[in-house]
C-alpha positions in Angstrom: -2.2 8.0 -7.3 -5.3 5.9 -6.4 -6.5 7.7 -2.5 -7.7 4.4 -0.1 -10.9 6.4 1.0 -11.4 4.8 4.7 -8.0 3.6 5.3 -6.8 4.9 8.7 -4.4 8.3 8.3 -2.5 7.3 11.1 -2.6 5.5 14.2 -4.8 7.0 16.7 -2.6 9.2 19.4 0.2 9.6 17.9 2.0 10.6 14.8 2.5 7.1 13.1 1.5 8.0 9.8 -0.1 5.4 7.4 -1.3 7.2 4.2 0.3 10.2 2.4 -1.9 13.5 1.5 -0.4 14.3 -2.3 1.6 12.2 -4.6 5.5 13.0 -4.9 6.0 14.9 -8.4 9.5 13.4 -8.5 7.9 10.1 -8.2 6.9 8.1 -5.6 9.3 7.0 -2.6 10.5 3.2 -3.5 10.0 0.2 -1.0 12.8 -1.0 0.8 13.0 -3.7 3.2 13.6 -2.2 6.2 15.7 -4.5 8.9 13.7 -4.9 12.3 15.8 -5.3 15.2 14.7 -6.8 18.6 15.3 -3.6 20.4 12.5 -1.5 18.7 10.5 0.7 20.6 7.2 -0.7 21.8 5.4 2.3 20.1 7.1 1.4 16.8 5.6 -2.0 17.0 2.2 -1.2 17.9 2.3 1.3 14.6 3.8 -2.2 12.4 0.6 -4.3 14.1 -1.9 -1.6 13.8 -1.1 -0.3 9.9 -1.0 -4.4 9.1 -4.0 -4.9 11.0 -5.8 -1.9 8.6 -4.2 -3.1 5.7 -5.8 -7.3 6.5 -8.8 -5.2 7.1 -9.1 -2.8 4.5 -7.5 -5.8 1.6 -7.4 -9.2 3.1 -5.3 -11.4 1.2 -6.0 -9.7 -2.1 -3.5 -8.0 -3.6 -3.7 -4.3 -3.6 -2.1 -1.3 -5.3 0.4 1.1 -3.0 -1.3 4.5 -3.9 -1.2 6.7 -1.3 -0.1 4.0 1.6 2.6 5.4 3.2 6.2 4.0 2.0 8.2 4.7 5.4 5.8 2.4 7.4 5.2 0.0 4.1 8.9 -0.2 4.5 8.7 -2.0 7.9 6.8 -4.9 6.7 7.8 -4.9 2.9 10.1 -8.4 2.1 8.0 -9.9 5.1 4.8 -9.7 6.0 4.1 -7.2 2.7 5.2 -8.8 -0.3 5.1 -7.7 -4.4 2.2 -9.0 -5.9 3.3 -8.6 -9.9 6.9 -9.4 -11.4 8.6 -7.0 -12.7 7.9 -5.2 -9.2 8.3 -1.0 -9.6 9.2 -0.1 -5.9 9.0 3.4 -6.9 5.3 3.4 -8.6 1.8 4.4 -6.6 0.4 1.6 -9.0 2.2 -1.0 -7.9 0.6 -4.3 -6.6 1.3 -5.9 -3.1 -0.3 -8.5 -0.7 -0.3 -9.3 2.8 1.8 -13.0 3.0 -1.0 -14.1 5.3 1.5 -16.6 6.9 4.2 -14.7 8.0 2.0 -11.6 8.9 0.1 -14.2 11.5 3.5 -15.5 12.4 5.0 -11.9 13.1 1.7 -10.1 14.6 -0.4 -12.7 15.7 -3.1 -10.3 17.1 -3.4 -7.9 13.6 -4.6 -11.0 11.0 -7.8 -12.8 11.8 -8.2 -15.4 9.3 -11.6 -16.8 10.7 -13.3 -13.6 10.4 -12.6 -13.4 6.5 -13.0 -17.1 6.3 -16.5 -16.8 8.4 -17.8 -14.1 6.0 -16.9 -16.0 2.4 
């Protein structure tokens, strides 16, 4: 399982977790596309625009292989603003590639995903 040295553990203050400590000897957790309902706590949608806002600055809009990202709060942008990056796509693999779809992540948390400041820097 390929560790993302430098990508936030969590969100700061709380217990929003973003990466994982040990890989799963059954295997890894698969992906789901988790439904997002209107009524979400505001603290559950800070932790979606904060772990997309590390993953846009930690990957951009290259794709990137799961490792030890967390798959419970993967699972709240995966089908979205997280997409597969490969076909077939192994939802249970740490190897697995995925990539931000820059439009609807901008569309969903407009203040996570600034485009000029990878744009700027090319």
């Amino acid at each position: 399982m390929l560790r993302h040295k430098g990508f936030p553990s969590r969100l700061t203050g709380t217990d929003f977790q973003f990466t994982i400590r040990r890989e799963n000897k059954k295997g890894a957790t698969p992906l789901i596309a988790r439904e997002r309902f209107a009524d979400r706590r505001p603290a559950d949608r800070r932790a979606d625009e904060a772990f997309l806002g590390a993953l846009w600055d930690y990957f951009g809009d290259e794709p990137f292989e799961r490792g030890n990202l967390d798959a419970g709060r993967l699972s709240w942008l995966f089908g979205r603003e997280v997409v597969a990056a490969e076909e077939p796509f192994d939802s249970e693999s740490y190897d697995a590639l995925l990539r931000i779809d820059v439009g609807r992540a901008r569309a969903a948390f407009p203040g996570a995903i600034d485009v000029s400041d990878r744009e700027g820097s090319a």
